[in-house]
C-alpha positions as CSV (number, residue, x, y, z in Angstrom):
1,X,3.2,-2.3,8.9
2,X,0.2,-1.6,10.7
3,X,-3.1,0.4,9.5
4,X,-5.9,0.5,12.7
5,X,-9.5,0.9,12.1
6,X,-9.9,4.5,11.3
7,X,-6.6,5.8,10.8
8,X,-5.8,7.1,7.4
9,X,-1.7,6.3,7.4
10,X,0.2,3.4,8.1
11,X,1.9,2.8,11.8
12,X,3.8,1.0,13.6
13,X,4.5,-0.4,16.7
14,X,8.4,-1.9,17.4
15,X,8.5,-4.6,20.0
16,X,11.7,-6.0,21.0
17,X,12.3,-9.5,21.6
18,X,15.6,-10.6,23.6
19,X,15.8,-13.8,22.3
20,X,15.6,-13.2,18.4
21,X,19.6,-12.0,18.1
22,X,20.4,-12.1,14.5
23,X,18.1,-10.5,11.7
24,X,16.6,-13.4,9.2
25,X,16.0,-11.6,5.8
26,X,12.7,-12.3,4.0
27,X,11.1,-13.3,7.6
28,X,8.9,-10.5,9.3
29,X,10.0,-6.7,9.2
30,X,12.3,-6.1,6.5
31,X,13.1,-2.1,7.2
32,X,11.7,1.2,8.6
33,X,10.7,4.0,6.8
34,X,11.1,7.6,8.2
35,X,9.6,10.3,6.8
36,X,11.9,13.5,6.0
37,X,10.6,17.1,5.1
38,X,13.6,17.9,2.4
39,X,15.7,14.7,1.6
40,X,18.6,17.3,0.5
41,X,18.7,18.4,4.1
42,X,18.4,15.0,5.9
43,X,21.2,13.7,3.5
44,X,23.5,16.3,4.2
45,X,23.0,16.1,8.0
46,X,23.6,12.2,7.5
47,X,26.7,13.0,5.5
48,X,28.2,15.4,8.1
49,X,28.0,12.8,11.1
50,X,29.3,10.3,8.4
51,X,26.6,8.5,7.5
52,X,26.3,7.3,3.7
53,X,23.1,7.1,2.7
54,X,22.4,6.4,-1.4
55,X,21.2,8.2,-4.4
56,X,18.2,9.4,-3.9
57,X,15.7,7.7,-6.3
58,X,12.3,9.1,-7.2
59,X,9.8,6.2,-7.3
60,X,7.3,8.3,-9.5
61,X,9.9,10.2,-11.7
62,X,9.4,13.4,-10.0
63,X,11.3,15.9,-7.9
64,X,9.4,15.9,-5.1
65,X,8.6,12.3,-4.1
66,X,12.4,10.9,-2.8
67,X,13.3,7.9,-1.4
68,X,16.8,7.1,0.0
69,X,18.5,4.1,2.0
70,X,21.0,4.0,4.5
71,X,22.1,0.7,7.0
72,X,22.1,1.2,11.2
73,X,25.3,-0.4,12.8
74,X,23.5,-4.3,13.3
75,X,22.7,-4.2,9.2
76,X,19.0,-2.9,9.6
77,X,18.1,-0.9,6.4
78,X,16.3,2.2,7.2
79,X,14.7,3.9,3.9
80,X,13.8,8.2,4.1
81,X,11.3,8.8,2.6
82,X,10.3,12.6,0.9
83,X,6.3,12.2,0.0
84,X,5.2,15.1,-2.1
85,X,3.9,18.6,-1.4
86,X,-0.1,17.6,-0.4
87,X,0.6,13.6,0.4
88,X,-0.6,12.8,3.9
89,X,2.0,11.9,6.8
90,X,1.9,8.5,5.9
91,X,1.4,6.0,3.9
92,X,-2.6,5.1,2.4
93,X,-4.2,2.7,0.2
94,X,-3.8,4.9,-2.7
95,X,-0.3,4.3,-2.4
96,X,-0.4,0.5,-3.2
97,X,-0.8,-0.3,-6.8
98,X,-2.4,-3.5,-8.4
């Protein structure tokens, strides 16, 4: 993740290195997140081009902040994210608890 002077969300930026080939888990990124306006809606479009994705989970207990995973063809997990009515596009220091 990356957070620049000034900006109020997390971004990123992907780079692509030729010579890294296989994925080493607990080194560097460990997934994506993408944000999703209705997770109902992404999951069924997902579903309909055969993509599984899981349960989705609510973090906070409620029904409007949703979080689901699913796995791209080389094993990368890829987690959708629904923030709530009123969160900002991404994610902000209030988001990380101590």
């Amino acid at each position: 993740m990356l957070k620049l002077p000034g900006d109020d969300f997390v971004t990123i930026e992907l780079v692509h290195d030729p010579t890294h080939r296989e994925p080493e888990m607990g080194t560097g990124l460990s997934h994506f997140v993408i944000k999703v306006e209705s997770m109902a809606a992404a999951v069924a479009r997902l579903a309909a081009h055969g993509i599984h994705a899981a349960e989705p989970q609510s973090p906070s207990g409620s029904d409007d902040f949703l979080t689901t995973w699913i796995t791209d063809p080389d094993g990368n997990r890829i987690e959708l994210v629904q923030w709530p009515a009123g969160h900002p596009d991404g994610m902000t220091a209030a988001d990380w608890h101590d």
